[in-house]
PDB file with SEQRES, HELIX, SHEET and CRYST1 records, atoms N, CA, C and O in Angstrom:
SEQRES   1 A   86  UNK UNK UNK UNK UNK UNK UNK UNK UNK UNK UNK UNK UNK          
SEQRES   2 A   86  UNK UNK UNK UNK UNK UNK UNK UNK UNK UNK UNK UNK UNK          
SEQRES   3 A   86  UNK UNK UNK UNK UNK UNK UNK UNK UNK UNK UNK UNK UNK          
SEQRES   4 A   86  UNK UNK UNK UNK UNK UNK UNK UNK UNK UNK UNK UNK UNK          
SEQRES   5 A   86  UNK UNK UNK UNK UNK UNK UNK UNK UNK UNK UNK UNK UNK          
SEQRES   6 A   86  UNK UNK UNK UNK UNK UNK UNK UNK UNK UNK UNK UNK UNK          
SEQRES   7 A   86  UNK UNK UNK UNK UNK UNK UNK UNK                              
HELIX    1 AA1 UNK A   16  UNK A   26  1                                  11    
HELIX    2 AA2 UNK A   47  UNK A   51  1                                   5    
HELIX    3 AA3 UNK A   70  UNK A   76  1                                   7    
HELIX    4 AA4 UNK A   78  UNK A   83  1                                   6    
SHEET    1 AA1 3 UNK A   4  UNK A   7  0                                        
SHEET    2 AA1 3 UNK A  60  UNK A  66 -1                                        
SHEET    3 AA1 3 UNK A  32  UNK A  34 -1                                        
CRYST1    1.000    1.000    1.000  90.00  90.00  90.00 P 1           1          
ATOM      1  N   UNK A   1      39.031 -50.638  27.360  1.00  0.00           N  
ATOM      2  CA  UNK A   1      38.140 -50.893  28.481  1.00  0.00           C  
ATOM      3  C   UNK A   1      36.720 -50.522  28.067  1.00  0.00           C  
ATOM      4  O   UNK A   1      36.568 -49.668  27.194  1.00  0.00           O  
ATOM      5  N   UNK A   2      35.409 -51.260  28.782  1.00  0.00           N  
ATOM      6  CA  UNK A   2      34.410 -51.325  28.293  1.00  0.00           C  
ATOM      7  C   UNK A   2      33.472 -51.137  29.258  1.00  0.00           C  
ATOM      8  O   UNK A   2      33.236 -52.182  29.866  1.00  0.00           O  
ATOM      9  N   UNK A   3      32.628 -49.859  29.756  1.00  0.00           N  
ATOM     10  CA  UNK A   3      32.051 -49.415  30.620  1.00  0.00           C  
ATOM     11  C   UNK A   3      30.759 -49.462  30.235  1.00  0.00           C  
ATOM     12  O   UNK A   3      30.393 -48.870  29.219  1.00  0.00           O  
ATOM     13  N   UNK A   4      29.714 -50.341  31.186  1.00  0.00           N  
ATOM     14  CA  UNK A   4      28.296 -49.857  30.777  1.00  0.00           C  
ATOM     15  C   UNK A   4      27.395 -50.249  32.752  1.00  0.00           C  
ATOM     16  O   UNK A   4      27.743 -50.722  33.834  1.00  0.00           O  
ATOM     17  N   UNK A   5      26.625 -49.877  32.351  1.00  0.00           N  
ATOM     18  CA  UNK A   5      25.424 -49.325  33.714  1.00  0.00           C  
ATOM     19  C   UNK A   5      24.775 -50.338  33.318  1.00  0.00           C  
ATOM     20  O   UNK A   5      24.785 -50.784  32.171  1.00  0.00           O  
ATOM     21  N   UNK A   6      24.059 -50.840  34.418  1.00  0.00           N  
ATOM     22  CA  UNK A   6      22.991 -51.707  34.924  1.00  0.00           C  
ATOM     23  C   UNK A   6      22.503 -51.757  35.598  1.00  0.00           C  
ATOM     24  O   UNK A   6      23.147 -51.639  36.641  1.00  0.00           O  
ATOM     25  N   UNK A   7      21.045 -51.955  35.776  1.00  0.00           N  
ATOM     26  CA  UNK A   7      19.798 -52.160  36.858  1.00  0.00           C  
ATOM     27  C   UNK A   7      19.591 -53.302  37.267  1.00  0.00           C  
ATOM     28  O   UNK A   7      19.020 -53.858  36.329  1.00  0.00           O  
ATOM     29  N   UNK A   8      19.678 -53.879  37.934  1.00  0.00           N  
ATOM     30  CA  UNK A   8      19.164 -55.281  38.721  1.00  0.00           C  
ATOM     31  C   UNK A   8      17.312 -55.048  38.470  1.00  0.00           C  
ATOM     32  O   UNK A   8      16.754 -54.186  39.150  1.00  0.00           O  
ATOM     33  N   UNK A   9      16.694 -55.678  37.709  1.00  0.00           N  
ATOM     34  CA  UNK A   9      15.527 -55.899  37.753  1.00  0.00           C  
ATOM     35  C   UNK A   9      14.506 -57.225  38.152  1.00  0.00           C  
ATOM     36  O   UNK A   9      13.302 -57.301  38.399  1.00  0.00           O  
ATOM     37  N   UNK A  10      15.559 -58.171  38.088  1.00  0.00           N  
ATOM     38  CA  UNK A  10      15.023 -59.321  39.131  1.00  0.00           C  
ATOM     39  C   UNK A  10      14.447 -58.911  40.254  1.00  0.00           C  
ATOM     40  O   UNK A  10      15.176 -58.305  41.040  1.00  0.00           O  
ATOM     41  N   UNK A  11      13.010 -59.125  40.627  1.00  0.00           N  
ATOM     42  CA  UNK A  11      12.525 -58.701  41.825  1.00  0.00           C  
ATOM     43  C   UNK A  11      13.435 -59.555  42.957  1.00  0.00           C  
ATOM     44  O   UNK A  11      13.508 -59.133  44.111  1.00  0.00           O  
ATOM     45  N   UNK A  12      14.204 -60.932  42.493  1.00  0.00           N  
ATOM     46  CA  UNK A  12      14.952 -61.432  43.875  1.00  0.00           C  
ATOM     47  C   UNK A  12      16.126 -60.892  43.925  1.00  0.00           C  
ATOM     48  O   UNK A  12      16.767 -60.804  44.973  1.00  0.00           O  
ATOM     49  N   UNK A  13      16.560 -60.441  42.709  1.00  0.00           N  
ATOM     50  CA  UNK A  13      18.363 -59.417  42.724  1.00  0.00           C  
ATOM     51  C   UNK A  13      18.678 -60.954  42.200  1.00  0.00           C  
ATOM     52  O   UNK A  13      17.955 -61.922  41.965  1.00  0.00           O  
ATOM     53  N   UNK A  14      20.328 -60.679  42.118  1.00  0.00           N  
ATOM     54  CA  UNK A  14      21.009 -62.037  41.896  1.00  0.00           C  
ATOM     55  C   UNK A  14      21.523 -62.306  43.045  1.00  0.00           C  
ATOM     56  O   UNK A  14      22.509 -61.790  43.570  1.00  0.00           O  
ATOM     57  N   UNK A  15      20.241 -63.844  43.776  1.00  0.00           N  
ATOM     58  CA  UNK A  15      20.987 -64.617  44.593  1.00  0.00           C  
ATOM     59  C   UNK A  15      22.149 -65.903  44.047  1.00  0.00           C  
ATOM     60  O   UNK A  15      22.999 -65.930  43.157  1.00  0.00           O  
ATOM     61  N   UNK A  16      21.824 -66.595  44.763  1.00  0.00           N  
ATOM     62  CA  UNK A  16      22.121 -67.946  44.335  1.00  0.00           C  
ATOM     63  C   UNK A  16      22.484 -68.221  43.346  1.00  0.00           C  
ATOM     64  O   UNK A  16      23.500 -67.991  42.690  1.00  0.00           O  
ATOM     65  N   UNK A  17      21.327 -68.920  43.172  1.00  0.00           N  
ATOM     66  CA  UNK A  17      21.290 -69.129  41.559  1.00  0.00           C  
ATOM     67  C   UNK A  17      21.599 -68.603  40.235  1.00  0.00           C  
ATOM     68  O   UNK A  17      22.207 -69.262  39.391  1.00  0.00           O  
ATOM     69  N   UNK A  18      21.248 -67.607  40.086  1.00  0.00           N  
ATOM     70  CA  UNK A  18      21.450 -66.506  38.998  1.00  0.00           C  
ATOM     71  C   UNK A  18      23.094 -66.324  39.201  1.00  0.00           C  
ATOM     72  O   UNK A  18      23.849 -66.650  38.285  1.00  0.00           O  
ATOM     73  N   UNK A  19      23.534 -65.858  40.281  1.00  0.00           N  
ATOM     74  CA  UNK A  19      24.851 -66.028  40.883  1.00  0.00           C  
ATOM     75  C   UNK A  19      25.739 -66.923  40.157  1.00  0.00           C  
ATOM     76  O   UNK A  19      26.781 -66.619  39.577  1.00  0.00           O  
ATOM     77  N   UNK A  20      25.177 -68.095  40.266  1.00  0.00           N  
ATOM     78  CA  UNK A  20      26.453 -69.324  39.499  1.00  0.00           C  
ATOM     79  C   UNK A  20      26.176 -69.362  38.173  1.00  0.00           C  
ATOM     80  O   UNK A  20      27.092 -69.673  37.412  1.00  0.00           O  
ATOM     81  N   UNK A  21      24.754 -69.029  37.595  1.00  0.00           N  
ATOM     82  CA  UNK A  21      24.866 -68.846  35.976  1.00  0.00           C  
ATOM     83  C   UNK A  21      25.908 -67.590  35.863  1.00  0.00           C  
ATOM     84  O   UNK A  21      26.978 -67.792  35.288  1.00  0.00           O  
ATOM     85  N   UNK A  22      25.640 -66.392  36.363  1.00  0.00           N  
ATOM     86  CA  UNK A  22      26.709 -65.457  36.106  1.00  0.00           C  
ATOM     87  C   UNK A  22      28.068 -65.823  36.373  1.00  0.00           C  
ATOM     88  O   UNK A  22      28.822 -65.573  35.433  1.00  0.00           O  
ATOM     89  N   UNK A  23      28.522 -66.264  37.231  1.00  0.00           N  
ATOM     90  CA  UNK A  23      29.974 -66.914  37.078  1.00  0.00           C  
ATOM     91  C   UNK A  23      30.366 -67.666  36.260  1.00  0.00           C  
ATOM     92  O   UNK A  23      31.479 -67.550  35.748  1.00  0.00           O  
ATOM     93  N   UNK A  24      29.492 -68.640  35.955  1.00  0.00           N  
ATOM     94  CA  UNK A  24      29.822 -69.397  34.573  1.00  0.00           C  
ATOM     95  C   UNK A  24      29.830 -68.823  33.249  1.00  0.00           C  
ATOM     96  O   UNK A  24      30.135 -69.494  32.263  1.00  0.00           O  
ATOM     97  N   UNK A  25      29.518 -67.651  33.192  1.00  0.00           N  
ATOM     98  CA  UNK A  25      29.341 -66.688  31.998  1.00  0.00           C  
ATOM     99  C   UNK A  25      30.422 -66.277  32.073  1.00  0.00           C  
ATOM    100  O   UNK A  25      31.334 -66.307  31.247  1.00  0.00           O  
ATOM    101  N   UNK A  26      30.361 -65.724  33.426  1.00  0.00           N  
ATOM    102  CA  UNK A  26      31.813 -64.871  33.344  1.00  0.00           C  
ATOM    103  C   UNK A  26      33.253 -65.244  33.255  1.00  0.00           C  
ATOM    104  O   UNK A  26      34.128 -64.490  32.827  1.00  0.00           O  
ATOM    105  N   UNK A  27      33.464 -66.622  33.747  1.00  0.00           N  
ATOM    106  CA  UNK A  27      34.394 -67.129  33.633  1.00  0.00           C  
ATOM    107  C   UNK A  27      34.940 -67.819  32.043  1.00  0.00           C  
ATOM    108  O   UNK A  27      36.058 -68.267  31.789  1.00  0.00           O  
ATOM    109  N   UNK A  28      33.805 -67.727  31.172  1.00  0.00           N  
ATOM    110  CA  UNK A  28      33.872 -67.965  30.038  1.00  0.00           C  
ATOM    111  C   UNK A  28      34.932 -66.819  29.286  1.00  0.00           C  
ATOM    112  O   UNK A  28      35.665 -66.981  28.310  1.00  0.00           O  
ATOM    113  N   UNK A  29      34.769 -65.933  29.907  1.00  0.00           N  
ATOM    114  CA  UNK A  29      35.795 -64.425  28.982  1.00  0.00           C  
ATOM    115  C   UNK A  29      37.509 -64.498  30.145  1.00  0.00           C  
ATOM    116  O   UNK A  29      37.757 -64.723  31.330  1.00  0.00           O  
ATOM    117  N   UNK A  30      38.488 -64.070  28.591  1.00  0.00           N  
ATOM    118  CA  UNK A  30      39.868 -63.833  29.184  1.00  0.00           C  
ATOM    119  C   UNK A  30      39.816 -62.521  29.880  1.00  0.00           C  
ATOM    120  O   UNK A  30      40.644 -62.373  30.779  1.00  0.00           O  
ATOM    121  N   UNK A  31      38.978 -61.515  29.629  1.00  0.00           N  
ATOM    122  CA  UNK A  31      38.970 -59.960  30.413  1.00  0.00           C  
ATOM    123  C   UNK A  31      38.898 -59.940  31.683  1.00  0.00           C  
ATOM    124  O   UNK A  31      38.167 -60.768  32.225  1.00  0.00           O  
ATOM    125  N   UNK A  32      39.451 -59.230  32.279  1.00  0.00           N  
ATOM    126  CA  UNK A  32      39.218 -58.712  33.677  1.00  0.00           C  
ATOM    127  C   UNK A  32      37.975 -58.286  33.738  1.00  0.00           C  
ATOM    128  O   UNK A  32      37.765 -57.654  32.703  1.00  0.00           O  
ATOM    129  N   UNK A  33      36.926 -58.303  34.492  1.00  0.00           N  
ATOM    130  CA  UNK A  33      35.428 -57.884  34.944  1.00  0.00           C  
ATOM    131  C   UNK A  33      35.462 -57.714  36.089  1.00  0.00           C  
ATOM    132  O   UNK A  33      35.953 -58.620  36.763  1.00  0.00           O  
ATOM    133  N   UNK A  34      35.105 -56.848  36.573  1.00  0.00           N  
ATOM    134  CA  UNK A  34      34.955 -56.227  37.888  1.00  0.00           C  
ATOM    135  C   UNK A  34      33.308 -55.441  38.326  1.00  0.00           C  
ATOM    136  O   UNK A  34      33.183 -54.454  37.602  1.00  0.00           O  
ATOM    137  N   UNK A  35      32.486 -55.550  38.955  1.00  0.00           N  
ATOM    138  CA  UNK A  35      30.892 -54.687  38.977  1.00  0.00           C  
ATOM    139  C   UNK A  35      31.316 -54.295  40.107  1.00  0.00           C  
ATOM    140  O   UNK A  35      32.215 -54.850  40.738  1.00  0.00           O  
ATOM    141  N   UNK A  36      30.585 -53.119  40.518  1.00  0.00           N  
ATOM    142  CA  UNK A  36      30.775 -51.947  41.286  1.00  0.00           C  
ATOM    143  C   UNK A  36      29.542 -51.429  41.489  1.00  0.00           C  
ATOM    144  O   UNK A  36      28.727 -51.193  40.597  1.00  0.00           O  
ATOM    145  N   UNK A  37      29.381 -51.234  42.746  1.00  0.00           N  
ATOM    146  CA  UNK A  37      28.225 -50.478  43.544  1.00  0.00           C  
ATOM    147  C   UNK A  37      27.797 -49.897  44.980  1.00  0.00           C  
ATOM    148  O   UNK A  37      27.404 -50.774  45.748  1.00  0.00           O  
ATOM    149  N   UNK A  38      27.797 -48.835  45.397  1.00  0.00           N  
ATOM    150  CA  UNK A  38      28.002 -47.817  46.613  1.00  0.00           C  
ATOM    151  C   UNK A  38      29.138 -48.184  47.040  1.00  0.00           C  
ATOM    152  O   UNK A  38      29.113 -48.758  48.129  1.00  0.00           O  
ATOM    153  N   UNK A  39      30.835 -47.952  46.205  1.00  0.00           N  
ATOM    154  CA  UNK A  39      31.991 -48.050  46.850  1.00  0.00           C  
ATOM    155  C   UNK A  39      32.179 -49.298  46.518  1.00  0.00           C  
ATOM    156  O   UNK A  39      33.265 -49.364  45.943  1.00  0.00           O  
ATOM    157  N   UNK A  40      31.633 -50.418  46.591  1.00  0.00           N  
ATOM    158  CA  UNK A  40      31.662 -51.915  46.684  1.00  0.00           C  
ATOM    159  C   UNK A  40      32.373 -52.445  45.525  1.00  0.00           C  
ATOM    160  O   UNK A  40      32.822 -51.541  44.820  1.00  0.00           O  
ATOM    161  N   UNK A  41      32.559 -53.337  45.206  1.00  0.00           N  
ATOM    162  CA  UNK A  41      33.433 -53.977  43.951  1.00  0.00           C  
ATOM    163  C   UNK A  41      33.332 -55.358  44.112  1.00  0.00           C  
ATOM    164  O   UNK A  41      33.826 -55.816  45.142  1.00  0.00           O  
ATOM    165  N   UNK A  42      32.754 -56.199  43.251  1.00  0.00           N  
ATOM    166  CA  UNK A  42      32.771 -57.996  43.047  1.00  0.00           C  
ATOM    167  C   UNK A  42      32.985 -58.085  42.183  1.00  0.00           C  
ATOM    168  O   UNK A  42      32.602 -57.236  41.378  1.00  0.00           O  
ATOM    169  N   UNK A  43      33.760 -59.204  41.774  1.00  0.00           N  
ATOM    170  CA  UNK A  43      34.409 -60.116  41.032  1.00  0.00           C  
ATOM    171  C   UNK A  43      33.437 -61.258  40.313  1.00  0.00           C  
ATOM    172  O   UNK A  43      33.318 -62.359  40.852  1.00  0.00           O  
ATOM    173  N   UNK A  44      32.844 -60.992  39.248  1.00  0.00           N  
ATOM    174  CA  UNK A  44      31.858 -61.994  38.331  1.00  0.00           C  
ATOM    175  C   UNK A  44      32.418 -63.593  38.773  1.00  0.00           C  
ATOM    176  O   UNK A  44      31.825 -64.614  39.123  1.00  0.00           O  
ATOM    177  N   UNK A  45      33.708 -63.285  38.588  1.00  0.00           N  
ATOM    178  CA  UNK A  45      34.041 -64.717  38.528  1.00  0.00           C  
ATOM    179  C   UNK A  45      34.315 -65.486  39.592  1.00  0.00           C  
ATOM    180  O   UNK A  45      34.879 -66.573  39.471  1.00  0.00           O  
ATOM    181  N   UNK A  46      33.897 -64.930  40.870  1.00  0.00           N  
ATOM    182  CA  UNK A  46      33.678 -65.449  42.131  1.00  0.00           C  
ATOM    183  C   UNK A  46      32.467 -65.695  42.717  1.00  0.00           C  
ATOM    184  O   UNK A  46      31.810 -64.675  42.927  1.00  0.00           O  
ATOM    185  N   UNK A  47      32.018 -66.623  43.013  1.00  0.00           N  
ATOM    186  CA  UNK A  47      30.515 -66.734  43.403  1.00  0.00           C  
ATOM    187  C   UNK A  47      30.166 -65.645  44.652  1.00  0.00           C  
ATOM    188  O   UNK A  47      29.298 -64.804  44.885  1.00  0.00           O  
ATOM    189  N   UNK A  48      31.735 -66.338  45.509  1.00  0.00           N  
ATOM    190  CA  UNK A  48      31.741 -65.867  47.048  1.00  0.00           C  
ATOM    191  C   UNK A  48      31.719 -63.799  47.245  1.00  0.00           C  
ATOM    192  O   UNK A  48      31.330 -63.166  48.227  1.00  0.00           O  
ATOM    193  N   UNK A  49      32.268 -63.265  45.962  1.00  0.00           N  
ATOM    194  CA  UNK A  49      32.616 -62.223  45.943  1.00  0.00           C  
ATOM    195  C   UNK A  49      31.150 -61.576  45.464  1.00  0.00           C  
ATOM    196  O   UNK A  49      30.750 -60.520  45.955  1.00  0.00           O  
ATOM    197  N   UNK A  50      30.417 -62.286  44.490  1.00  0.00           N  
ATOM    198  CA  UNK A  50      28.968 -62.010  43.841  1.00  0.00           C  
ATOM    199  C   UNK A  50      28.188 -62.066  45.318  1.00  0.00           C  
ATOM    200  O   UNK A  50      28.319 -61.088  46.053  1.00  0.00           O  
ATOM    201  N   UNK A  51      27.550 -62.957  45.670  1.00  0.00           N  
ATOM    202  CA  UNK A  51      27.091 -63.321  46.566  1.00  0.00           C  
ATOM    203  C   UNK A  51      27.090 -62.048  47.939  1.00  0.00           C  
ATOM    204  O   UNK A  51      25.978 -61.696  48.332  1.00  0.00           O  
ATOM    205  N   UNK A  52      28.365 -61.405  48.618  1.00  0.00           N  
ATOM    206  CA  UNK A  52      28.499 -60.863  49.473  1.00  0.00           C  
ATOM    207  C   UNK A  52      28.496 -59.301  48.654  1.00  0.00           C  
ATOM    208  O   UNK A  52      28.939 -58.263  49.145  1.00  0.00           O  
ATOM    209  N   UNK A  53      28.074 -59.400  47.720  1.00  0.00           N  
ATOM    210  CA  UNK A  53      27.770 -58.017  47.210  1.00  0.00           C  
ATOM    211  C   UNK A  53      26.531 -57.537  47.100  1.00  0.00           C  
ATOM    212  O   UNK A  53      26.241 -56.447  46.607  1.00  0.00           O  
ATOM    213  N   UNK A  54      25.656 -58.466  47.628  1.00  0.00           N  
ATOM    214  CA  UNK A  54      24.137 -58.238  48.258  1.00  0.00           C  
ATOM    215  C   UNK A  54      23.546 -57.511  46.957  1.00  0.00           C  
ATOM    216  O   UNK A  54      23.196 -56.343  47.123  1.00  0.00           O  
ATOM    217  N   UNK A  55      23.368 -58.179  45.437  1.00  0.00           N  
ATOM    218  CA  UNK A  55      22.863 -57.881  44.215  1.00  0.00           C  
ATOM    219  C   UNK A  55      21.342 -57.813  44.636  1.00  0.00           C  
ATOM    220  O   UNK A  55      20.934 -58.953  44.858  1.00  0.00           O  
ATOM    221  N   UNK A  56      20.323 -56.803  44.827  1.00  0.00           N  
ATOM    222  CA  UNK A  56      19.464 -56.821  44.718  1.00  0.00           C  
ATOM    223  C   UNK A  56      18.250 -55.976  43.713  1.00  0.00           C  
ATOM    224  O   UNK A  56      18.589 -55.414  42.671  1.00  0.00           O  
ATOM    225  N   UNK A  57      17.564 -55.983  43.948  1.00  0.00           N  
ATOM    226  CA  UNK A  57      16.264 -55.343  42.858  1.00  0.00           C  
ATOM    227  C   UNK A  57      16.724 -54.207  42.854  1.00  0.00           C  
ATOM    228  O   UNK A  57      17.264 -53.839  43.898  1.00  0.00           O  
ATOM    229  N   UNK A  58      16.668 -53.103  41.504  1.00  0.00           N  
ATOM    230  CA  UNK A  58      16.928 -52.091  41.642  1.00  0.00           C  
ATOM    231  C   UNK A  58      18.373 -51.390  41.907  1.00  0.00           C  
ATOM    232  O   UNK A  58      18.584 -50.185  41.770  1.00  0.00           O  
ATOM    233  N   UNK A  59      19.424 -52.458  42.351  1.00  0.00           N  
ATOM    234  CA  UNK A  59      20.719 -51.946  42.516  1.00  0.00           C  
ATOM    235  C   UNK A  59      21.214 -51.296  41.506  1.00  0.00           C  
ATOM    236  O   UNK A  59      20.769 -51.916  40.540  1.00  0.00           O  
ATOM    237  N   UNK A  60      21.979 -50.271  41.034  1.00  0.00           N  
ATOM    238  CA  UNK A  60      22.640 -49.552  39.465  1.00  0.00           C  
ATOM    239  C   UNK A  60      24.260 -50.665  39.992  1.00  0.00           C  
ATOM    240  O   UNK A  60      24.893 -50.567  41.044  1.00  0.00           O  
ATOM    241  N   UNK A  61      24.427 -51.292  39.233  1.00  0.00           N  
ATOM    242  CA  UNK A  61      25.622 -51.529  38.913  1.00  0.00           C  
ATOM    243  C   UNK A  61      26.436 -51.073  37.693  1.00  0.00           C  
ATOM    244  O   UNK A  61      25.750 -50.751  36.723  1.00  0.00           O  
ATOM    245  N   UNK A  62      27.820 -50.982  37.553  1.00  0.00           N  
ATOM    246  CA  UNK A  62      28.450 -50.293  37.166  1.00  0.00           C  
ATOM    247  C   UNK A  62      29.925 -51.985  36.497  1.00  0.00           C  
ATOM    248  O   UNK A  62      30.806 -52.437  37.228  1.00  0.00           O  
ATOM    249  N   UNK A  63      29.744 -52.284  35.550  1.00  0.00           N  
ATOM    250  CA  UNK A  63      30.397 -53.092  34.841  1.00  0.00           C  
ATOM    251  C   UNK A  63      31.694 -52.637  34.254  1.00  0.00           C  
ATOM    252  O   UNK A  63      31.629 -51.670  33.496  1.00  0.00           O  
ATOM    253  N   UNK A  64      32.861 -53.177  34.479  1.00  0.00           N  
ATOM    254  CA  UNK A  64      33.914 -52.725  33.917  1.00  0.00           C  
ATOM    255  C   UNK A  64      34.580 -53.845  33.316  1.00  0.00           C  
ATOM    256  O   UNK A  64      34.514 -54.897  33.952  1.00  0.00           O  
ATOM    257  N   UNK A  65      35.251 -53.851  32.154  1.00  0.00           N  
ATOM    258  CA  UNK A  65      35.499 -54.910  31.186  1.00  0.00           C  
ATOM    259  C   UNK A  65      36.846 -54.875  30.886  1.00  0.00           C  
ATOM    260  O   UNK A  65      37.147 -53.684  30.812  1.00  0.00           O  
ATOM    261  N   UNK A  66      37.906 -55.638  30.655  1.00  0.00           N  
ATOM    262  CA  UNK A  66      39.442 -54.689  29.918  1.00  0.00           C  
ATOM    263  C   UNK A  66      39.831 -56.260  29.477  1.00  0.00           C  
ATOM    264  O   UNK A  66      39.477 -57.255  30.111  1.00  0.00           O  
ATOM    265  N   UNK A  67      40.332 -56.264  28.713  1.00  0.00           N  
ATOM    266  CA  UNK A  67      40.811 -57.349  28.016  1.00  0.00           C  
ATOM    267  C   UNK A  67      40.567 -57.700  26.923  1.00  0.00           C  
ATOM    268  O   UNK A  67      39.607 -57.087  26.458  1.00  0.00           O  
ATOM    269  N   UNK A  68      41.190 -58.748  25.973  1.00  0.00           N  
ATOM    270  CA  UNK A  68      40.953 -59.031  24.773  1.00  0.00           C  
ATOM    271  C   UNK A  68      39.462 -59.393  24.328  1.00  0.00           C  
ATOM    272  O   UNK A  68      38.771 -58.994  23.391  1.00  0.00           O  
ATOM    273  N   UNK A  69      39.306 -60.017  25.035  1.00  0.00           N  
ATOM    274  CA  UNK A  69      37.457 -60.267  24.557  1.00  0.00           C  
ATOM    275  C   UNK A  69      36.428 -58.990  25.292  1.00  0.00           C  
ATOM    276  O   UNK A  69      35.212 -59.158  25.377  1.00  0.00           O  
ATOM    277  N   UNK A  70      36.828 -58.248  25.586  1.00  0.00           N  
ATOM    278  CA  UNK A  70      35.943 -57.057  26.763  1.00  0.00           C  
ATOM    279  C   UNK A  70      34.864 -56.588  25.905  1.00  0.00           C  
ATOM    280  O   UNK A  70      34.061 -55.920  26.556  1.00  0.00           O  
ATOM    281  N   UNK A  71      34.520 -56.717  24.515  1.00  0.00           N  
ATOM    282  CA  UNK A  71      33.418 -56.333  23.939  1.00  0.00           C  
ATOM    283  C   UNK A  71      32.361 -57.238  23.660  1.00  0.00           C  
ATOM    284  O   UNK A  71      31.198 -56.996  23.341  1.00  0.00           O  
ATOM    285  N   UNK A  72      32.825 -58.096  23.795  1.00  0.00           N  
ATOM    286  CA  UNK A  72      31.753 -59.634  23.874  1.00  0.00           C  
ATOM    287  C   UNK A  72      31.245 -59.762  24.981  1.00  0.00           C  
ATOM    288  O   UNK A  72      30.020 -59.712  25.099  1.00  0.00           O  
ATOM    289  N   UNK A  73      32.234 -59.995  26.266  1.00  0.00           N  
ATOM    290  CA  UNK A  73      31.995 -60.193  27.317  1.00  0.00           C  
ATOM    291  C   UNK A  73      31.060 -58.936  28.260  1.00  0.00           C  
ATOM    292  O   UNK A  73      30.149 -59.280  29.013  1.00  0.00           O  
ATOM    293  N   UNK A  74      31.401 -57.689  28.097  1.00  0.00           N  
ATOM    294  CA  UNK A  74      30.669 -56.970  28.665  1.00  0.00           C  
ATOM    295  C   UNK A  74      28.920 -56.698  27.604  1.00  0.00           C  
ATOM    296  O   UNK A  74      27.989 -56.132  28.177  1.00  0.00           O  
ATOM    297  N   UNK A  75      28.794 -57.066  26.481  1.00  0.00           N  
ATOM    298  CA  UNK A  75      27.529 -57.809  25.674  1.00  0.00           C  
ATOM    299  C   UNK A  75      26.669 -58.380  26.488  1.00  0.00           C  
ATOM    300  O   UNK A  75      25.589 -58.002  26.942  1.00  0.00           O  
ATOM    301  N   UNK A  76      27.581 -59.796  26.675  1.00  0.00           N  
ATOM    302  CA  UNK A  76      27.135 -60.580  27.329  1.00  0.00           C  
ATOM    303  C   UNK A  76      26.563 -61.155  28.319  1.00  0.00           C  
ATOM    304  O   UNK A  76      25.790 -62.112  28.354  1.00  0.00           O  
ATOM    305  N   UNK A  77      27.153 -60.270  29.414  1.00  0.00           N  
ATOM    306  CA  UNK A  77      26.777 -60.118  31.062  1.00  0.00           C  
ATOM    307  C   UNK A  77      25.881 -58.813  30.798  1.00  0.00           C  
ATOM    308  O   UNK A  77      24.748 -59.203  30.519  1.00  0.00           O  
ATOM    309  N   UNK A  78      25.930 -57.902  30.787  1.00  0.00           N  
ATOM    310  CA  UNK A  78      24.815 -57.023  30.219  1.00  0.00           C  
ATOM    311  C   UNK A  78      23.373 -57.986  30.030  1.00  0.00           C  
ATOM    312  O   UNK A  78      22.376 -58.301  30.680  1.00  0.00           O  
ATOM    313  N   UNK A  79      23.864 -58.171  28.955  1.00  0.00           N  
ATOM    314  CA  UNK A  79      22.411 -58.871  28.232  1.00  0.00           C  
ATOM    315  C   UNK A  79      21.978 -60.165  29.528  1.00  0.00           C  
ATOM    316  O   UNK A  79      20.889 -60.725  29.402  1.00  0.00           O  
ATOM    317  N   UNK A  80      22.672 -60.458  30.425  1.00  0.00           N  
ATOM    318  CA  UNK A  80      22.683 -61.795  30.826  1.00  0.00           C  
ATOM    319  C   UNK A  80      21.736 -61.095  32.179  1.00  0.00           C  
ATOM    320  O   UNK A  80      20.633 -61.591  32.410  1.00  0.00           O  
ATOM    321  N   UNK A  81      22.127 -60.195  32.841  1.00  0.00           N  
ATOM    322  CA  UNK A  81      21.872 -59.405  34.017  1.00  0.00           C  
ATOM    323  C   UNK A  81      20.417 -58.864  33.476  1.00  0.00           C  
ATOM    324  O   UNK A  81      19.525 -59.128  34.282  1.00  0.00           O  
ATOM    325  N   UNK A  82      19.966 -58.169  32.301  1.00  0.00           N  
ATOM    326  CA  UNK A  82      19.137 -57.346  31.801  1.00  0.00           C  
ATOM    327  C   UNK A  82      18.010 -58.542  31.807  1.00  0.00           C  
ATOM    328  O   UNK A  82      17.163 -58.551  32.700  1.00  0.00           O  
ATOM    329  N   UNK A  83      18.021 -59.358  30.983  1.00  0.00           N  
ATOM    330  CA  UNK A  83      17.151 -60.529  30.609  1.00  0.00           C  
ATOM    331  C   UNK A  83      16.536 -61.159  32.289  1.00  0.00           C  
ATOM    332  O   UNK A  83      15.385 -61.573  32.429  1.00  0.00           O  
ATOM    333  N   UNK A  84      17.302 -61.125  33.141  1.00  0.00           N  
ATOM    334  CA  UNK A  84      17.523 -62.404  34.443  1.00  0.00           C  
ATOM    335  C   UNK A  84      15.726 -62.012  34.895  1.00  0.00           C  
ATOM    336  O   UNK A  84      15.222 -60.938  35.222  1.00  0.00           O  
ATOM    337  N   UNK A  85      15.233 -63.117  34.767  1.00  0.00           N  
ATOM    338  CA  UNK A  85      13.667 -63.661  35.798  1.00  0.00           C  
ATOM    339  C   UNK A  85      13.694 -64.673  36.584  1.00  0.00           C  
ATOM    340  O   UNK A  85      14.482 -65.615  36.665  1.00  0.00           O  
ATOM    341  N   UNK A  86      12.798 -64.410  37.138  1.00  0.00           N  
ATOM    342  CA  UNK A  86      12.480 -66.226  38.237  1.00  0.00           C  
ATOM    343  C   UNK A  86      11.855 -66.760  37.762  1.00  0.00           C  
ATOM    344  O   UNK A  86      11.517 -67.857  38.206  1.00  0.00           O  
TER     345      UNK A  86                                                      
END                                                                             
């Protein structure tokens, strides 16, 4: 399993948009991914589950990875979340 921290630095957070690029990322990996924040828990690979997890500026999210690809994939969304502008 593959644990790393993240800041939402998009001044819009991940709505929408950013939203379905991240699902499409995420759905790219066989690992389980799960993000986590105040108690909360969404599912990358659900838009509907991203979306109602109210990703905004400044949120610490908390990435959890387990599966055969979990070192690529948690890379990846990392880097994908870290990079994100309007």
């Amino acid at each position: 399993m593959v644990n790393c921290v993240i800041t939402v630095k998009n001044p819009t957070g991940i709505h929408a948009r950013p939203a379905t690029e991240l699902v499409k990322l995420a759905t790219k990996f066989k690992s389980t991914i799960t993000m986590s924040h105040d108690g909360k828990e969404a599912d990358p690979k659900s838009i509907i589950s991203l979306l109602s997890s109210a990703l905004k500026a400044g949120t610490v999210i908390t990435l959890r990875v387990d599966g055969e690809d979990e070192e690529l994939a948690a890379k990846r969304i990392c880097e994908y979340i870290n990079n994100l502008e309007d």
